[in-house]
C-alpha positions as CSV (number, residue, x, y, z in Angstrom):
1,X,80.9,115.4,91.2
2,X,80.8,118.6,89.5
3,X,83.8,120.5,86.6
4,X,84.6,123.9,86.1
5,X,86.4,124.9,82.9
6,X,88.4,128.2,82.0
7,X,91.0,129.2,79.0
8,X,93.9,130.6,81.0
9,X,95.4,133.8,80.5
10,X,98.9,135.5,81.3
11,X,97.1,136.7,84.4
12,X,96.6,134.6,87.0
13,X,93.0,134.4,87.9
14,X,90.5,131.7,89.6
15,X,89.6,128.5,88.1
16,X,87.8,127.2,90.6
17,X,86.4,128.8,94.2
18,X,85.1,126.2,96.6
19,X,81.9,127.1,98.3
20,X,81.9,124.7,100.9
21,X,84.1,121.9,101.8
22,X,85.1,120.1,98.5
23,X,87.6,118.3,97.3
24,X,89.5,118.6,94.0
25,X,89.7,114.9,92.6
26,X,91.7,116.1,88.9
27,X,92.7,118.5,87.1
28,X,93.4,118.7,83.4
29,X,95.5,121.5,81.6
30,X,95.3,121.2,77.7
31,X,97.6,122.7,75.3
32,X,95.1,123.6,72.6
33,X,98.0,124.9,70.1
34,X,100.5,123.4,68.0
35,X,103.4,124.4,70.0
36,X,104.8,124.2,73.9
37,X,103.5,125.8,76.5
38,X,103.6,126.6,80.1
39,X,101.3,127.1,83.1
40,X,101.3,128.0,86.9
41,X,99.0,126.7,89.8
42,X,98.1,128.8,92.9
43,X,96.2,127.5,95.9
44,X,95.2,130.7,97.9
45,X,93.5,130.2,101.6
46,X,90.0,132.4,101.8
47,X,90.5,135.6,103.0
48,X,93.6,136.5,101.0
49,X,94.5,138.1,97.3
50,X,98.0,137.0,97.3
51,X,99.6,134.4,94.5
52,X,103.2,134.8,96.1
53,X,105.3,131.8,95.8
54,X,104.0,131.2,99.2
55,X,100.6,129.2,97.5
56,X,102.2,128.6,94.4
57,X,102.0,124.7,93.8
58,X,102.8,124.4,90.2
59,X,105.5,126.3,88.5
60,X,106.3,126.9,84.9
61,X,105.1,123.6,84.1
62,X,105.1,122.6,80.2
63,X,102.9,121.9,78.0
64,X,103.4,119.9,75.1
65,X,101.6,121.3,71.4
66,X,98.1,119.5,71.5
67,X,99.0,117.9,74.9
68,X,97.0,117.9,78.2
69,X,98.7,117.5,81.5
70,X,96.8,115.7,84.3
71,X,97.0,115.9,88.1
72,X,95.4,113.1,89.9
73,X,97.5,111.9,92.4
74,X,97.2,114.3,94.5
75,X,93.9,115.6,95.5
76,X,93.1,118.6,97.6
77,X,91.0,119.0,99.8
78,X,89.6,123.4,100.4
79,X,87.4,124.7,102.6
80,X,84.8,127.4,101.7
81,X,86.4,129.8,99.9
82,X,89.8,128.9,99.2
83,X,90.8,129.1,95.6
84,X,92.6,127.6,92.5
85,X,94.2,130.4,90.6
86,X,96.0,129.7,87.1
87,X,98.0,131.3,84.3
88,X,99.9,130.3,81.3
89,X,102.8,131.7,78.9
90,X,100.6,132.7,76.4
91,X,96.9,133.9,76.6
92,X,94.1,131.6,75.3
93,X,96.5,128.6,74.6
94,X,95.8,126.9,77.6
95,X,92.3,125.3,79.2
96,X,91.9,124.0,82.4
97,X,89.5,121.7,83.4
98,X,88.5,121.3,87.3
99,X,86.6,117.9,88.4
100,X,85.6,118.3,92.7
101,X,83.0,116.8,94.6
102,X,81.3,118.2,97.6
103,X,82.7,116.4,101.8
């Protein structure tokens, strides 16, 4: 099992790219300031650019001050190359925290 960690901007941009077949086990989105905030989760096929609301998964989802929100019900499975993109509200207030293993 392996993590990949990034602070999120107001641009969407990859926080994790699989190389391989992998599966995304959790994901952890922490708050690191003192007030609310929100985030958006893209899962783009390899091959494509887009974050339309096509791939968009997560949507405007907040963020308590000093909270972290966890998915981990739900695990996804990418092949090689697909992508997680992310953005929040506000840059640098966000981290996101990516835990996969290698099928």
């Amino acid at each position: 099992m392996a993590i990949t960690q990034n602070v999120l901007t107001t641009t969407a941009a990859n926080v994790y790219v699989s190389t391989g077949n992998t599966v995304v086990s959790v994901m952890y989105f922490c708050n690191i300031d003192s007030t609310s905030k929100t985030f958006n989760l893209y899962v783009v096929p390899s091959g494509s650019t887009s974050i339309n609301g096509n791939v968009q998964i997560y949507k405007d989802v907040q963020v308590a001050g000093a909270d972290t929100f966890v998915i981990d019900m739900e695990k996804l499975v990418l092949g090689n190359g697909d992508t997680l993109r992310a953005n929040a509200s506000v840059d640098n207030t966000i981290t996101a925290t990516v835990s996969y293993v290698g099928i």
